[in-house]
N, C-alpha and C positions, 0 to 999 in steps of 0.2 A: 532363342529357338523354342522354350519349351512354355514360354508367354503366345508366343504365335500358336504353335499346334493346339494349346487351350483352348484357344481364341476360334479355329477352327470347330474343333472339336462341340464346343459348346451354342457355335450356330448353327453346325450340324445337327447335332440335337433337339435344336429347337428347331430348324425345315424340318427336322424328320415330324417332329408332334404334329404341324401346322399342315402336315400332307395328311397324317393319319387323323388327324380330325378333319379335314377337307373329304376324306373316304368315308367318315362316318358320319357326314353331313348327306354325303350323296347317297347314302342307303336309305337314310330316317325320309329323304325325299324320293327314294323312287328311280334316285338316275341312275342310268348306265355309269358302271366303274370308269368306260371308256372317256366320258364326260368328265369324269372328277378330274383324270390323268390329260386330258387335253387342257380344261380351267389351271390344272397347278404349272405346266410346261408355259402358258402361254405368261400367268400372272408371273413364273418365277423369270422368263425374260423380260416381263419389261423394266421385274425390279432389277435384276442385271444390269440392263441397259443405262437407269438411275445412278445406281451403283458406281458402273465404269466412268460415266459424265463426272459424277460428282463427290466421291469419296477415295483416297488411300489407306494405305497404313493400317491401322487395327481395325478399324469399321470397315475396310474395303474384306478382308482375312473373316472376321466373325459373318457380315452380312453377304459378301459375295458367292467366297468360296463357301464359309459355312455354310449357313442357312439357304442360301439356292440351291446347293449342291444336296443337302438335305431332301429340300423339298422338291425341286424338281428330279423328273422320274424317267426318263430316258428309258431303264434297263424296262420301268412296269410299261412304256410302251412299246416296248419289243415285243417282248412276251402278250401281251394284248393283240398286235399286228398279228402276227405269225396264229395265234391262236383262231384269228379271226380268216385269215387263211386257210388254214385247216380245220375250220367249221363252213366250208365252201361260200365265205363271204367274202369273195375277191374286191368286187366292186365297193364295197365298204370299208376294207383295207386299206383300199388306190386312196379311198374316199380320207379316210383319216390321218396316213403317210402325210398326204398334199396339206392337208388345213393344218395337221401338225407343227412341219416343218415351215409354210410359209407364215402362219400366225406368229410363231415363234422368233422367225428372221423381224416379221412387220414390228414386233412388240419389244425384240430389243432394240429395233432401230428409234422410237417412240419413245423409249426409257431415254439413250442416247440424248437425243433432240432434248427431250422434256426437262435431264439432266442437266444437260449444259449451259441450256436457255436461262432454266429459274434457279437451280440448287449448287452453283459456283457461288 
């Protein structure tokens, strides 16, 4: 038990770095924060999708739950939504929610597929 939560632990750690230097890449360029957090959500499912096709056990625990779970950001696009909301940018909200959550679904289904096909 206390090999596994390491194991989490320690790929948590490293999504978290891989988001916060993904945040400090989109600044030195210019992009919206909102960009960074849709690029990490979308990258951290296809790796998911990889993941689920084609690993268990200790690599599934450090790279799944850790490191995706690290880096991808759910909570910072909540707080982004709602903010963008209540900066009277409804239409951009709709706009973001939709490409969020459908790129999201497309790209772990993609991970899956890609998984299964070539990384068994």
């Amino acid at each position: 038990m206390i090999k596994e939560c390491l194991l989490v632990a320690l790929g948590g750690a490293t999504g978290s770095i891989a988001r916060y230097l993904l945040t400090l890449l989109s600044a030195h360029l210019a992009i919206a924060s909102e960009i960074a957090t849709f690029t990490a959500n979308v990258i951290g499912s296809f790796i998911i999708g990889l993941l689920i096709a084609s690993t268990k056990g200790e690599v599934y625990l450090f790279a799944a739950i850790g490191f995706c779970g690290g880096f991808t950001t759910f909570s910072t696009f909540s707080a982004q939504t709602i903010q963008l909301f209540q900066n009277g940018q409804r239409i951009e909200g709709i706009i973001y929610i939709a490409a969020s959550v459908i790129c999201a679904l497309i790209f772990v289904g993609l991970g899956l597929y890609i998984g299964g096909k070539f990384l068994k």
